[in-house]
C-alpha positions in Angstrom: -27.1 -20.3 -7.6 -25.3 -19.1 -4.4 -24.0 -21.0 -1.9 -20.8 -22.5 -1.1 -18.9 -25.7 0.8 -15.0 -25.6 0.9 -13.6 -29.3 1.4 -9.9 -29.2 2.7 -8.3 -31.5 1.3 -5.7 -30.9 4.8 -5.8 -27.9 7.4 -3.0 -26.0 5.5 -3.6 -26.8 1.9 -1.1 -25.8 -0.6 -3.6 -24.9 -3.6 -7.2 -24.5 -3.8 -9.2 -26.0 -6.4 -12.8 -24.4 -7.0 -15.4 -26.1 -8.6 -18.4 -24.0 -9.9 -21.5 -26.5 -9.6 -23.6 -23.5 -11.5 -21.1 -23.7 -14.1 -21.6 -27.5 -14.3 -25.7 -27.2 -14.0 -25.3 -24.2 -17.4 -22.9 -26.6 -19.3 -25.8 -29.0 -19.1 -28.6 -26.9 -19.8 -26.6 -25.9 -23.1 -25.9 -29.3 -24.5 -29.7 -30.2 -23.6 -30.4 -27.5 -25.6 -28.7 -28.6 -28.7 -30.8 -31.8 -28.6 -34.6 -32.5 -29.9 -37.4 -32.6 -27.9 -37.3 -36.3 -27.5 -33.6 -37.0 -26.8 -32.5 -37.1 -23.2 -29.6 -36.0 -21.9 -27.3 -38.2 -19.9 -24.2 -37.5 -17.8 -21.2 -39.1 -17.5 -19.8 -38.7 -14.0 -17.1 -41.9 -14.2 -13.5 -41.1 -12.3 -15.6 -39.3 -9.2 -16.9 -36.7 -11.9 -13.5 -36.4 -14.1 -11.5 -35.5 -11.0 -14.4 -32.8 -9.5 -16.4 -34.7 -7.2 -18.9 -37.1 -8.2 -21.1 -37.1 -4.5 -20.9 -33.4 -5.4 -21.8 -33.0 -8.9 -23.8 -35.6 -9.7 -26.6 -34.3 -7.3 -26.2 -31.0 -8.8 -27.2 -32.5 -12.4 -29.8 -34.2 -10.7 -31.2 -31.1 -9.7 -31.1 -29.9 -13.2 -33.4 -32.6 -14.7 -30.4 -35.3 -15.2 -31.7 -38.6 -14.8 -29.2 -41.0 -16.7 -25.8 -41.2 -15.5 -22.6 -43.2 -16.3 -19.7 -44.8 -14.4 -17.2 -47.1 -15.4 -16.9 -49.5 -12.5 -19.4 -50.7 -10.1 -18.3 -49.7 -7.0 -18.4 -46.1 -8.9 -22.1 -46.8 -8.8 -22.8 -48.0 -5.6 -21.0 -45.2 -4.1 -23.1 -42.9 -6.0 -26.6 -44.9 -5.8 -27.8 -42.8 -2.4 -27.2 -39.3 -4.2 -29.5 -40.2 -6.9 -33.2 -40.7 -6.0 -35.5 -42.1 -9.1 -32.5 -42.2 -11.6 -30.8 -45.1 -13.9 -27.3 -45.4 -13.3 -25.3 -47.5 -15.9 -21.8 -49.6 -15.2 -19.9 -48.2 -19.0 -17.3 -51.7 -18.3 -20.0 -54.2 -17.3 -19.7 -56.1 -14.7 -17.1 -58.0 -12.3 -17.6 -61.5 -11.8 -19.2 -62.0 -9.2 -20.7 -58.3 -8.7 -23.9 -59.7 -10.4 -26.1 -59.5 -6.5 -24.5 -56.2 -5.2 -25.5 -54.7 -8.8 -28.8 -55.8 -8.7 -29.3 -54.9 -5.2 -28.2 -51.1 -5.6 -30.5 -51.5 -8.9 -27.6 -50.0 -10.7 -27.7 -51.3 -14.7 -24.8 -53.0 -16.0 -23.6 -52.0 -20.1 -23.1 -55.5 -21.2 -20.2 -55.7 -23.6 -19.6 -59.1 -24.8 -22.2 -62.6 -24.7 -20.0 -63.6 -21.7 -21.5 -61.0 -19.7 -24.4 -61.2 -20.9 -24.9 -64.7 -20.3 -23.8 -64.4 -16.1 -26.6 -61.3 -16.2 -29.3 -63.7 -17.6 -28.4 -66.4 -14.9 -28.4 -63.9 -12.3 -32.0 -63.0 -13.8 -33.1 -66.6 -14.5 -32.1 -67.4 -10.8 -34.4 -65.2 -9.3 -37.0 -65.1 -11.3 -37.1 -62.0 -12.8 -36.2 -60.1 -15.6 -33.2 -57.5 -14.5 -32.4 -54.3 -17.0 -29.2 -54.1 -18.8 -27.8 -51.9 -21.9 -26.3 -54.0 -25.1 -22.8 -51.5 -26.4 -21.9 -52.4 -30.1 -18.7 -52.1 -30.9 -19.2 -49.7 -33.9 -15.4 -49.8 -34.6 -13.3 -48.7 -31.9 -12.7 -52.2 -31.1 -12.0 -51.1 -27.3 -15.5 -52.3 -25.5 -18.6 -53.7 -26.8 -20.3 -56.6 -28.4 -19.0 -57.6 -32.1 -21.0 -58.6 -35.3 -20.4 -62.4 -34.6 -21.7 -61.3 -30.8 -24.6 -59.6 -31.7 -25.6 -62.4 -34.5 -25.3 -64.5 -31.5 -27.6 -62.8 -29.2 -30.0 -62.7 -31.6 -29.6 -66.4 -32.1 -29.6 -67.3 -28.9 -33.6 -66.1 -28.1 -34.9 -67.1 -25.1 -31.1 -68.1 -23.9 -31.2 -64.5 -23.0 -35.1 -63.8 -22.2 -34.4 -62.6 -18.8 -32.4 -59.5 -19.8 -34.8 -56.6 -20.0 -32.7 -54.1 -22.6 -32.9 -50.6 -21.7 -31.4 -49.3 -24.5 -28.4 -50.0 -27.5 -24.9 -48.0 -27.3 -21.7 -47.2 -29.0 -19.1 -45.2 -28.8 -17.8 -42.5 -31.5 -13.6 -42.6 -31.5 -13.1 -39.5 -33.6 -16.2 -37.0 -33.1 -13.7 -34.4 -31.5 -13.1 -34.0 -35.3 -16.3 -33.5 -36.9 -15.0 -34.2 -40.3 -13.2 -37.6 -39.6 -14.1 -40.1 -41.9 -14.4 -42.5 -38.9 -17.7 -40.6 -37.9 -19.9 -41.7 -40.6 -18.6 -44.9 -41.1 -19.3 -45.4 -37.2 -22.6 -44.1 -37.7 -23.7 -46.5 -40.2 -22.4 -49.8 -38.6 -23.8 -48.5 -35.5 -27.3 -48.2 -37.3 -27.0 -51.2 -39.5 -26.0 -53.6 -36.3 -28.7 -52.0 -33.8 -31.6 -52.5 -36.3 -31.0 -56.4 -35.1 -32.5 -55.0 -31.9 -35.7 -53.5 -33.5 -37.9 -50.8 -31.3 -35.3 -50.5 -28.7 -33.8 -47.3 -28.3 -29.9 -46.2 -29.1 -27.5 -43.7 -27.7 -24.7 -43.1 -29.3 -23.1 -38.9 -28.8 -20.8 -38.4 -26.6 -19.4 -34.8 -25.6 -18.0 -33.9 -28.9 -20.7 -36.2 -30.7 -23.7 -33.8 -29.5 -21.8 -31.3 -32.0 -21.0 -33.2 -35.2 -24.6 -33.4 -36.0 -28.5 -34.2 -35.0 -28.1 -38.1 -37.1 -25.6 -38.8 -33.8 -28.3 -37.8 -31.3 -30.2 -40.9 -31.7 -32.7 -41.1 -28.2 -29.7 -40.5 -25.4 -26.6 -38.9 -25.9 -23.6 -39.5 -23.2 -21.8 -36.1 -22.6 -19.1 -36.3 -20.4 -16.0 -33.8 -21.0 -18.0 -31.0 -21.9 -20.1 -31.0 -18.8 -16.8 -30.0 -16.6 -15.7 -26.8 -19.4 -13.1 -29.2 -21.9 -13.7 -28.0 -25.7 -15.8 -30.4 -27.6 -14.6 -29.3 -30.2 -11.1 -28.1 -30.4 -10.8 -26.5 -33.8 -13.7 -24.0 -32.3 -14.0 -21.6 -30.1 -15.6 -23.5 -26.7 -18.9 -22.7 -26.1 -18.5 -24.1 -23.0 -18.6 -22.3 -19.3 -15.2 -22.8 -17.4 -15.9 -25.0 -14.2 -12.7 -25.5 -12.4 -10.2 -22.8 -10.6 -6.8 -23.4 -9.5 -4.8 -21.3 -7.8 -1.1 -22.3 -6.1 -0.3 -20.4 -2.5 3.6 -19.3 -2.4 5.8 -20.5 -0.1 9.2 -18.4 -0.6 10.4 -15.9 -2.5 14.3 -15.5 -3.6 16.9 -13.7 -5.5 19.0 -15.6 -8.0 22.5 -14.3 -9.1 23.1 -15.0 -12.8 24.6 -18.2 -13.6 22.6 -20.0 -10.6 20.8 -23.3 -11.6 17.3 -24.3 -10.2 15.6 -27.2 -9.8 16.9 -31.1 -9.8 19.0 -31.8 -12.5 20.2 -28.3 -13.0 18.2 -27.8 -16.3 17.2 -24.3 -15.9 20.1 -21.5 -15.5 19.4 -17.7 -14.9 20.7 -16.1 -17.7 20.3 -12.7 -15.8 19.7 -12.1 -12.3 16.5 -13.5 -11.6 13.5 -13.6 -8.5 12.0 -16.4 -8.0 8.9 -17.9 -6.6 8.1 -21.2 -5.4 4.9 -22.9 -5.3 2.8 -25.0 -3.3 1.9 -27.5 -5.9 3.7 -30.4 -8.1 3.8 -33.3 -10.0 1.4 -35.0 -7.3 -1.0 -32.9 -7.0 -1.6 -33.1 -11.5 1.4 -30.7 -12.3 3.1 -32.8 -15.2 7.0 -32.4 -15.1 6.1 -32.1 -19.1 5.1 -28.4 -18.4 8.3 -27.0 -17.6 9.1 -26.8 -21.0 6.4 -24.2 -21.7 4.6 -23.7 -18.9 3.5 -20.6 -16.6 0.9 -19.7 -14.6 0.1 -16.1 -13.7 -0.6 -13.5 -11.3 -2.8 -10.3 -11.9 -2.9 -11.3 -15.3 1.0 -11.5 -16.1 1.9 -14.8 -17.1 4.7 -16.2 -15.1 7.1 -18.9 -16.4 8.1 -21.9 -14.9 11.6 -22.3 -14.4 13.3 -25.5 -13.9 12.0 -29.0 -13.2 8.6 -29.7 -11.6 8.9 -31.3 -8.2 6.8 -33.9 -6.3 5.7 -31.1 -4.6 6.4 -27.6 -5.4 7.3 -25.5 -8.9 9.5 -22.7 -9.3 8.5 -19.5 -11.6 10.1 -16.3 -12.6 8.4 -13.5 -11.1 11.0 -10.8 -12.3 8.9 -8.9 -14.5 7.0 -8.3 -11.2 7.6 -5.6 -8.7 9.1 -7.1 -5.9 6.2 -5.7 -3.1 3.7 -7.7 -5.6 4.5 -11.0 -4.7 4.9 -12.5 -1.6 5.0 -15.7 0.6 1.6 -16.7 0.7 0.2 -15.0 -2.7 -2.5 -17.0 -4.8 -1.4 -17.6 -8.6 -3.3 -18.5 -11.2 -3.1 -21.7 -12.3 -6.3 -22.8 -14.3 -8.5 -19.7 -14.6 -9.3 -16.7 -17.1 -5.9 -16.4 -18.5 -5.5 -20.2 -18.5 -8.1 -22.6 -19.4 -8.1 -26.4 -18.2 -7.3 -27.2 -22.5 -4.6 -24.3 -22.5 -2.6 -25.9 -19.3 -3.2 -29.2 -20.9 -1.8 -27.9 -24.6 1.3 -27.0 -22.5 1.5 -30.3 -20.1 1.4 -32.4 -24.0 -1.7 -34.0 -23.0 -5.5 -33.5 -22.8 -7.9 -31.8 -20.7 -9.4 -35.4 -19.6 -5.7 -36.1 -18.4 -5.3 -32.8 -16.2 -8.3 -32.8 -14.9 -8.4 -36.4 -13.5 -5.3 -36.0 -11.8 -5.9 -33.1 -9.8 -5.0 -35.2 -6.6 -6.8 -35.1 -3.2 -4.3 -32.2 -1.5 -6.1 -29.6 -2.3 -8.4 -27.3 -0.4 -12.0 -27.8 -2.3 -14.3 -25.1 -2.9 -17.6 -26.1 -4.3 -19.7 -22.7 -5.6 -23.3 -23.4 -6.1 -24.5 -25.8 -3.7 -27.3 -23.6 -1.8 -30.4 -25.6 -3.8 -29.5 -29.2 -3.8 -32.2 -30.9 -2.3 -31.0 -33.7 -0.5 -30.6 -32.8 3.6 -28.2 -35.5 3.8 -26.0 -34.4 1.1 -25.6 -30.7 2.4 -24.5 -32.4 5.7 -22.0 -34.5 3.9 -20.0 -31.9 2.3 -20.5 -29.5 5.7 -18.8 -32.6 7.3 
């Protein structure tokens, strides 16, 4: 798909982070793919897209076929609501007290996940006079959000205490499907059955990301991927069939020689054991750069991997660029730092975290470029990212 938009995230941007929308649009293609003819595939586009842009990518699943999408909060979904023309979105924490009229306004559907909530939805429904969509989550045992066994027996109890609530659909969520051999999995899988046959005829979703992989009795009629969709490993133990989505690259701002014996960095940690060169970079611990990465970090330039040396800063790094010729590498040179010799999972394996983690906190400061945007339908959207 050609066609590009570059978002700065300031006129002199440090780093530029590129988001491939095609990417994004094949990832989705693939897991729909992996599903039955009946199962429809969902999105979930929560924390503005993992960190990439909902108002961006969101329209570009739309455009794909994507008609279910999920946020966690609900001014998540009303921001998104005008990007997505004849499409459910879904509120994953329920609802606010008190956000029962802007919800219902936007026609955005809350996830109800305890009797609480669902009793302010039915008021809101009883009040005016309508019946007003909502999804039911089960807690199917990773006792974080959804309805319990007392809850549900409750609901179910409670009959017409509850007519007004038109349920879309039944939901959990799998805790350990990254591991397709967990024990959690099936024991999920049948509490999750067991507890939404109290809801007879309705339908269920229950996959996430990794859950599309650990087998067709997880589809259900929805699945929920999330992770997957912006290039993170489903499956870890595996090789990721996954297309890479995001690009990072760090501008440098100086180049210098180091004696032996010279420290870098606060604190002193790191110490040239030799004479040294040394880069530093236009990126740090605010712009996603965890100071954890020092340890083991690099990033890399024309395919040589470059290690960090000394502490990461608010906002710059240092790295060795010794093994480089010195006419390589100069002030205002573009490293590699998530790209083809380092994934989003590999900089996460070094930072000690996940790819969730890194690529949520990718900041605001950087120059955007969004590949892919040249078929998006919506007028008004093209105009809002030319802005």
């Amino acid at each position: 798909m050609a066609g590009s938009v570059r978002k700065s995230g300031g006129l002199h941007a440090g780093a530029v982070l590129t988001i491939d929308l095609e990417a994004v649009r094949w990832n989705y293609r693939f897991l729909r793919g992996k599903l039955g003819a009946r199962v429809r595939c969902g999105a979930v586009v929560k924390a503005d897209a993992y960190g990439l842009g909902a108002q961006y990518v969101a329209p570009a699943l739309h455009a794909e076929g994507c008609r279910d999408f999920f946020v966690a909060h609900l001014d998540e979904g009303l921001r998104l609501q005008p990007y997505l023309p004849e499409s459910s979105i879904y509120i994953l924490n329920g609802l606010p007290g008190g956000g029962e009229a802007d919800c219902v306004d936007a026609g955005l559907v809350p996830v109800l996940n305890s009797l609480d909530q669902c009793q302010a939805w039915a008021m809101r429904a009883r009040k005016l006079g309508k019946a007003l969509p909502a999804v039911i989550q089960i807690d199917s045992g990773m006792n974080r959000l959804g309805m319990s066994q007392r809850e549900i027996a409750g609901w179910v109890k409670g009959g017409s205490q509850f007519a007004g609530v038109d349920v879309r659909f039944v939901m959990s969520h799998l805790a350990c499907a990254d591991v397709p051999s967990h024990a959690a999995n099936a024991m999920q899988l049948a509490k999750f059955r067991r507890l939404a046959d109290l809801f007879p005829g309705l339908p269920r979703s229950f996959a996430n990301s990794s859950g599309i992989f650990v087998g067709k009795d997880f589809h259900h009629d929805i699945v929920r991927p999330g992770a997957a969709l912006y290039g993170i490993n489903p499956i870890p133990t595996r090789a990721n069939p996954m297309r890479p989505v995001v690009r990072l690259s760090a501008r440098v701002i100086q180049v210098r020689e180091a004696d032996k014996g010279d420290h870098v960095g606060y604190g002193w940690d790191f110490r040239a054991s030799t004479a040294a060169r040394l880069a530093t970079l236009s990126i740090g611990y605010a712009d996603g750069m965890h100071r954890a990465v020092a340890k083991t970090g690099a990033v890399y330039f024309e395919g040589q991997a470059l290690p960090i040396a000394g502490r990461v800063s608010m906002d710059s790094i240092t790295v060795d660029v010794s093994s480089l010729q010195p006419d390589r590498l100069g002030a205002g040179s573009e490293v590699e730092v998530i790209g083809d010799h380092q994934s989003v999972d590999d900089l996460a394996e070094a930072m000690g975290t996940i790819g969730y983690e890194v690529l949520t906190g990718l900041g605001h400061r950087y120059e955007r470029n969004y590949l892919g945007t040249a078929d998006l339908s919506r007028a008004e959207l093209v105009r809002e990212l030319q802005s």
